[in-house]
N, C-alpha and C positions, 0 to 999 in steps of 0.2 A: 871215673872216666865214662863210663855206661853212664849214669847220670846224667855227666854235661852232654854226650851225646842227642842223649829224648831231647835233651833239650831244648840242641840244636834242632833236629827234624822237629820239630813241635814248632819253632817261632817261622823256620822256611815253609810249613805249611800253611798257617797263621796270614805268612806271607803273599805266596798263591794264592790261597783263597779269595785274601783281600784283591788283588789284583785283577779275579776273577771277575767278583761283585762289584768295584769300577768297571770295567772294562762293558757287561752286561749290563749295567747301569746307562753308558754313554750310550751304547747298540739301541735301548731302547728306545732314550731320547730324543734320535735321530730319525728312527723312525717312525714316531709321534709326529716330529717334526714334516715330515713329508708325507704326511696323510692327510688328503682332503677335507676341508671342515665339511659336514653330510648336508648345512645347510645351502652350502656353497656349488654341489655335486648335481650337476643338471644330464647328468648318465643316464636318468631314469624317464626322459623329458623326450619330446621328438617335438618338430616343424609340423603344427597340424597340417599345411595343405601337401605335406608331403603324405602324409597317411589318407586326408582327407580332399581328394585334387580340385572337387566341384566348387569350394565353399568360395564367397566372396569374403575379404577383409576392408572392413573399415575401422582402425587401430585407432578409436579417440583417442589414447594417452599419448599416442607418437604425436598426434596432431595440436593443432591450439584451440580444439572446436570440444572444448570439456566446460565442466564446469568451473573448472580453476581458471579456463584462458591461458594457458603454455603449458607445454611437454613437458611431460611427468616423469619424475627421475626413475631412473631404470629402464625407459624405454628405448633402448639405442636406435633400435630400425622395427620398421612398421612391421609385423609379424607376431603371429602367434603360437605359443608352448604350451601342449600340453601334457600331463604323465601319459606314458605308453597305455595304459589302461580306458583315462576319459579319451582320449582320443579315439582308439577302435570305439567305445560305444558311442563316438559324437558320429563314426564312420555308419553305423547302421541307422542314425537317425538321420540323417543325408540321405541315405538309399531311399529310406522311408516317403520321406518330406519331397522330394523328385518325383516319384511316380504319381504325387497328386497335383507336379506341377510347380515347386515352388523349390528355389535356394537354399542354403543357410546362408547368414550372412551374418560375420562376429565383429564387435565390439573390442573385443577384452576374453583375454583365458586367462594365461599365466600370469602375476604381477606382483613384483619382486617389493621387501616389505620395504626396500629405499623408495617405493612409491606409495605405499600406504602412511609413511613417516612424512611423506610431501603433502599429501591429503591432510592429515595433522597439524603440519605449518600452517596451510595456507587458512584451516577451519579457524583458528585463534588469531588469524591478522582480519580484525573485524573489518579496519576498512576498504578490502581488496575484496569488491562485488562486481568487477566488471562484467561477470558473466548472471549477473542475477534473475534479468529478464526472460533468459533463456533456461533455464533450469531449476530456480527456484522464487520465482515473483509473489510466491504466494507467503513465504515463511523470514521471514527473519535471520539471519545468516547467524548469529548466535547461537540457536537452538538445533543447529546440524548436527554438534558432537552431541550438545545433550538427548536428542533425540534419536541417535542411531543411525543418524545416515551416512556421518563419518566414524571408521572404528579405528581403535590403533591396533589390531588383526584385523583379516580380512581371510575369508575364506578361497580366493583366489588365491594368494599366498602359498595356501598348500598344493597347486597345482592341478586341481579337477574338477574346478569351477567355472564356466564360460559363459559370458551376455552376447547374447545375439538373437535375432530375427529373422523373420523370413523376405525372401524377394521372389515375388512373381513372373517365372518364367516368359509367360504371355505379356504380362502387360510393359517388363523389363523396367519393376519398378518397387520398390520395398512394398509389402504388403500396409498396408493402412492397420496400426495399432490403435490409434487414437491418443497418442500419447510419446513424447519422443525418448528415447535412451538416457537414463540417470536424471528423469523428472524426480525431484523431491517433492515428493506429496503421496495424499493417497489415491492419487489418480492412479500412479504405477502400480499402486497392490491387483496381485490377481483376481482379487472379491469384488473390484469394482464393480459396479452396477449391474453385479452377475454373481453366482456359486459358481466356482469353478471346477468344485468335486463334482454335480452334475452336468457342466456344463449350459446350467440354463441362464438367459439372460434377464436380467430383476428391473435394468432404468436405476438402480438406486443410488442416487450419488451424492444422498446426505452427506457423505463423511470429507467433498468437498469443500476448500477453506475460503475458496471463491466467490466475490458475489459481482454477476451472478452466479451460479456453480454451474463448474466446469461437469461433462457428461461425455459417455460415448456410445455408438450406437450398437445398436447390435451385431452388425456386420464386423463391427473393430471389434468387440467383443470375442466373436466367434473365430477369428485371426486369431485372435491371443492363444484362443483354446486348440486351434489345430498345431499351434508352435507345442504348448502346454502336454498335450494329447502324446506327441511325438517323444518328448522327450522322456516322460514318463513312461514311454512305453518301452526305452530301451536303455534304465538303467540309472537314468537323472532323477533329481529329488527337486522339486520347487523349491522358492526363498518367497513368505507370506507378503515380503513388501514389496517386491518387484518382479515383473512380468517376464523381464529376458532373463533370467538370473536361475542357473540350472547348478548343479551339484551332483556329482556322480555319488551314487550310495554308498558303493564300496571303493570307498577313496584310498587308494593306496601308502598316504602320509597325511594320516588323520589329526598327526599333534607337529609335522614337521613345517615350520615357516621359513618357505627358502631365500635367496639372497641374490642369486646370479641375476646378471640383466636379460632384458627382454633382447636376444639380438637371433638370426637364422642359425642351425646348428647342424653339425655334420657338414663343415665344410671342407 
C-alpha cells in the first residue's frame, strides 16, 4: 500500500508540474505576442520642429518634386523624425547657422525602409524617367543601383541622418549651392571643384560627365562649406557623395532599420 501510494503522489506531481510548464508556456507566448516589434517602435523618435522650432521643411518624399516623380511610401504627412539624440545636435547646429544669418532647411531625416524598398522599384523599371532631366540628365538610369546612388539600406533608415540646406535670412531665399538636392552626379560630392577638409576652393570639375562641364563658383562652393563647417562642428559626420547629407557620429541605432511611417508624433 506505501508503494502504490509514492506512486500516487509521484504521477499527481508529474501532473502539476506538467500543468505548470503549459500553463508558463502560454504566459510567455502571449506576451511575446504583445511586444512591440523594436523595428516598428518609434518611442525613441521626436517631431523635429518640435525640438528644433526655427527649421524650414521642404519634405521631397511627401511631394512629387523627387526624383521618382510621386510620393514615396511611408511618407504619410509632410514632416520630419528624428532620434532624440540627432535632433538635440541638429538643435545646436540651428543656433549656430542663425547667428551668422542663415535657416536650416530639411529635405529628408527619418525614412522608413517601405521607402527605400520604393527607391528599389522604381531603380529597375528602366522605362520610368520622367524625372531624368531634373536630377539626372547626365547618367543613364541603369547604373543608379549599380553605382550607389540607389541602396537597398539607407542610412536614414536608422533615424540620424538628415539632407538639408541652408536659407538666408536676408535675402529670404535658399542659399545658392550650385547644385540642387538628390543631383546624381559628381557635381553633389563635397570635393567638387574645392577640398573641403581645408575648405579651399580648386575650379576643378574634371570629374564632370557633362559637356560642356558642369562647375560652380566659388561663392556656392563656400555655401556648401559654411552648411559642412556647421554640422561637423556639432556632432555630424559628412557623406563623400553628397553635399546635404549629415550623419550623427554617435548614432544611437547603428545596425537598427526601422519601419514606422513618416507621420507627426505625440499627438
Amino acid at each position: 500500500m506505501k508503494q502504490i501510494s509514492k506512486l500516487w503522489i509521484l504521477a499527481a506531481i508529474v501532473v502539476i508540474c506538467g500543468f505548470c510548464i503549459v500553463t508558463s508556456c502560454k504566459s510567455t507566448t502571449k506576451i511575446v505576442a504583445n511586444e512591440v516589434n523594436p523595428i516598428d517602435d518609434c518611442s525613441q523618435f521626436v517631431t523635429i520642429t518640435d525640438v528644433v522650432p526655427d527649421l524650414i521643411l521642404e519634405i521631397r518624399y511627401y511631394d512629387t518634386y523627387n526624383f521618382v516623380g510621386q510620393r514615396i511610401d511611408g511618407y504619410e504627412e509632410p514632416t520630419a523624425l528624428l532620434t532624440r539624440q540627432a535632433a538635440d545636435s541638429l538643435k545646436a547646429v540651428s543656433d549656430d547657422v542663425m547667428r551668422q544669418g542663415y535657416r536650416l532647411k530639411i529635405y529628408d531625416a527619418y525614412r522608413p525602409q517601405k521607402g527605400v524598398d520604393h527607391f528599389v522599384r522604381w531603380s529597375h523599371n528602366l522605362t520610368d524617367t520622367i524625372m531624368k532631366p531634373y536630377f539626372y540628365p547626365d547618367l543613364d538610369k541603369r547604373v543608379l543601383f549599380e553605382q550607389e546612388y540607389i541602396y537597398e539600406r539607407s542610412g536614414h533608415t536608422r533615424g540620424s541622418t538628415v539632407d538639408l540646406t541652408l536659407f538666408d535670412m536676408q535675402t529670404e531665399e535658399e542659399l545658392d549651392m550650385g547644385g540642387t538636392f538628390d543631383w546624381f552626379g559628381p557635381e553633389s560630392h563635397p570635393d567638387f571643384c574645392g577640398n573641403p577638409e581645408t575648405g579651399e576652393y580648386t575650379g576643378d570639375n574634371s570629374k564632370s560627365p557633362a559637356e560642356p562641364k558642369r562647375s560652380i563658383s566659388a561663392e556656392q562652393f563656400e555655401h556648401r562649406m559654411i552648411l559642412r563647417r556647421a554640422m561637423l562642428a556639432h556632432g555630424f559626420k559628412p557623406l563623400g557623395t553628397e553635399w546635404w547629407h549629415f550623419t550623427l557620429k554617435d548614432e544611437p541605432f547603428p545596425d537598427t532599420y526601422f519601419t514606422f511611417p513618416v507621420k507627426q508624433l505625440n499627438r
